[in-house]
C-alpha positions as a Markdown table, in Angstrom:
| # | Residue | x | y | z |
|---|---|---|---|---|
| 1 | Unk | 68.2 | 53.6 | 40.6 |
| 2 | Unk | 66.1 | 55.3 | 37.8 |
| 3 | Unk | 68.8 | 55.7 | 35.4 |
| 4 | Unk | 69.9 | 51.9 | 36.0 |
| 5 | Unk | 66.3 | 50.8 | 35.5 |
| 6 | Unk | 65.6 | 52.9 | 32.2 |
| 7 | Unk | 68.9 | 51.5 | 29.9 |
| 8 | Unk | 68.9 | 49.1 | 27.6 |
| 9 | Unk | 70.3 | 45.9 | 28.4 |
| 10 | Unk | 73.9 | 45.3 | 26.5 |
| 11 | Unk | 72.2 | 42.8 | 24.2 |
| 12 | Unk | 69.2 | 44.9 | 23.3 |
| 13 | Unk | 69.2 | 45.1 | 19.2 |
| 14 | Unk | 69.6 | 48.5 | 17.2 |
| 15 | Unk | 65.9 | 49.9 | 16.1 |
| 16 | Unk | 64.8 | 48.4 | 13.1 |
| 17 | Unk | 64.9 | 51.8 | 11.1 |
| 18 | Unk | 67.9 | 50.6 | 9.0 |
| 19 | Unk | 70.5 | 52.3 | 10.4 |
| 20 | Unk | 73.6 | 50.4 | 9.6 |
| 21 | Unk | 76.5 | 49.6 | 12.4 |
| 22 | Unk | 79.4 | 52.2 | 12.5 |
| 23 | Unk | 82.1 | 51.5 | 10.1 |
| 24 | Unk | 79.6 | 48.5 | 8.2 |
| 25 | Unk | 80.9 | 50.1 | 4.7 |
| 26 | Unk | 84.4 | 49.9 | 5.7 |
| 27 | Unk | 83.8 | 46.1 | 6.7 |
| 28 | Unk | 82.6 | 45.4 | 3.5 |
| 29 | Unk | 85.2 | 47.1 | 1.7 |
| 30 | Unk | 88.2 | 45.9 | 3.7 |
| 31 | Unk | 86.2 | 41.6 | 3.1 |
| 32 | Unk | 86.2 | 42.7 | -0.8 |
| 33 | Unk | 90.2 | 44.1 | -0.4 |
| 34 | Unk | 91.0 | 40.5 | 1.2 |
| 35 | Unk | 89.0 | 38.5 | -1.7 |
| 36 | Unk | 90.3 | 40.0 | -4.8 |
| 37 | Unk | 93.6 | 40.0 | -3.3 |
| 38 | Unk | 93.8 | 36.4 | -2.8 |
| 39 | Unk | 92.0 | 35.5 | -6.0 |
| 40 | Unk | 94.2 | 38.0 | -7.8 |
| 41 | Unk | 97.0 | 35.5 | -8.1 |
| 42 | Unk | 95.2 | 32.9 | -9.6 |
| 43 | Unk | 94.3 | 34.7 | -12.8 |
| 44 | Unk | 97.4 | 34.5 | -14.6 |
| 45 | Unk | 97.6 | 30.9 | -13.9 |
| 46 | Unk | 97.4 | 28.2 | -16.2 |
| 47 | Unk | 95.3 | 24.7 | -16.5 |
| 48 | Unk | 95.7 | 22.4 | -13.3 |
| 49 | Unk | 95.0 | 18.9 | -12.7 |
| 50 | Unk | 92.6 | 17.2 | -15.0 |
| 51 | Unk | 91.6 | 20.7 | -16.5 |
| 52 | Unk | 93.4 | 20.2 | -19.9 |
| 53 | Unk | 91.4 | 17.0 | -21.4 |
| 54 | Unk | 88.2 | 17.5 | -19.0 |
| 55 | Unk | 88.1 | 21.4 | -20.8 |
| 56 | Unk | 90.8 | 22.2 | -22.9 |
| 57 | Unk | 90.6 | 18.9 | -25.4 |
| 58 | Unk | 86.6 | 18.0 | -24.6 |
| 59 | Unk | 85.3 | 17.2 | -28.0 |
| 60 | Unk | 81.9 | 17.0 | -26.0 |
| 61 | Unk | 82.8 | 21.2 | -25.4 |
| 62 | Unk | 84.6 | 21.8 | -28.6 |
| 63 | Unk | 80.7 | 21.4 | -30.5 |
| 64 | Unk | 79.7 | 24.9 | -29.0 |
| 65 | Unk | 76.0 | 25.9 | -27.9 |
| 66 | Unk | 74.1 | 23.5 | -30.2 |
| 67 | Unk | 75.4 | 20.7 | -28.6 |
| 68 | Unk | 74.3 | 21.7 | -25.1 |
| 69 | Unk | 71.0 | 19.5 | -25.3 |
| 70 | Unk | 73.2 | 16.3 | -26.2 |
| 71 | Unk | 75.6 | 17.2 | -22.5 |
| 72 | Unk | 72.4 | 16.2 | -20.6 |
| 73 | Unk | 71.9 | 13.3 | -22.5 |
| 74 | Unk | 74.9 | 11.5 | -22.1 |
| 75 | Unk | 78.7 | 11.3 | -20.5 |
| 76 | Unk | 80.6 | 14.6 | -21.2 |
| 77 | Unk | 83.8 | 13.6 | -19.2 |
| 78 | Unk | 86.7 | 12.3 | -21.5 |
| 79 | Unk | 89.5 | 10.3 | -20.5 |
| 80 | Unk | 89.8 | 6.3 | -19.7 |
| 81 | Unk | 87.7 | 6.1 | -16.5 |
| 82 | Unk | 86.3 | 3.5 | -15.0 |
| 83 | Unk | 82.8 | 5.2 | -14.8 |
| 84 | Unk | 81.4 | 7.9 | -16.7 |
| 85 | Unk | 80.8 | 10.7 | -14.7 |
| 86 | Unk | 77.5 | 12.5 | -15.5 |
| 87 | Unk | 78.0 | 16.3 | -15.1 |
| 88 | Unk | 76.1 | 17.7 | -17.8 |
| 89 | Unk | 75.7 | 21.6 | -15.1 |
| 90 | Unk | 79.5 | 21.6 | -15.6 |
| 91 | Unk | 80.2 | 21.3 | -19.2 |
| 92 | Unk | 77.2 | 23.3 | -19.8 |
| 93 | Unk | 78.9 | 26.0 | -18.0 |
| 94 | Unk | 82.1 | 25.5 | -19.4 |
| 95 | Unk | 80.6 | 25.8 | -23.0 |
| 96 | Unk | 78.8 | 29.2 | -22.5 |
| 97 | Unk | 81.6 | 30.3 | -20.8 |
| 98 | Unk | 83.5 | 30.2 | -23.8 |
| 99 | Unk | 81.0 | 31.7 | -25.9 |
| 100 | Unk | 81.1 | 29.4 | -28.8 |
């Protein structure tokens, strides 16, 4: 009755000493694996969508970093839409992304 009394119950947690679950590394490693594997494929790909005018042929993008002020200022979305989208995070991004 002593022994039964004395364990820990089944949903006790570890000690707080950070000692990491058995095979925590490998878990990690085999989640990574799975992720660049299917990401891999897409980075030979090519434009999809509305990628080529909202990116590609952006004259809003094409002025480089000085222009970055005037993207949170106004519409950087080209194309005939009926509203202007106001995005100015996203073609920030895409301009110091490409580093000009």
């Amino acid at each position: 009755m002593d022994s039964v009394s004395q364990a820990s119950p089944p949903h006790a947690l570890p000690p707080a000493s950070g000692a990491r679950a058995p095979g925590a590394g490998w878990l990690f490693v085999g989640v990574l694996v799975a992720a660049l594997l299917a990401q891999g494929a897409t980075l030979g790909g090519s434009f999809a969508l509305d990628d080529v005018p909202v990116v590609q042929r952006n004259p809003a993008l094409a002025r480089g970093l000085g222009a970055l002020p005037r993207l949170f200022r106004e519409p950087s979305w080209p194309g005939e839409l009926e509203i202007e989208p106001y995005r100015p995070l996203a073609a920030a991004s895409f301009v110091v992304e490409s580093g000009e």
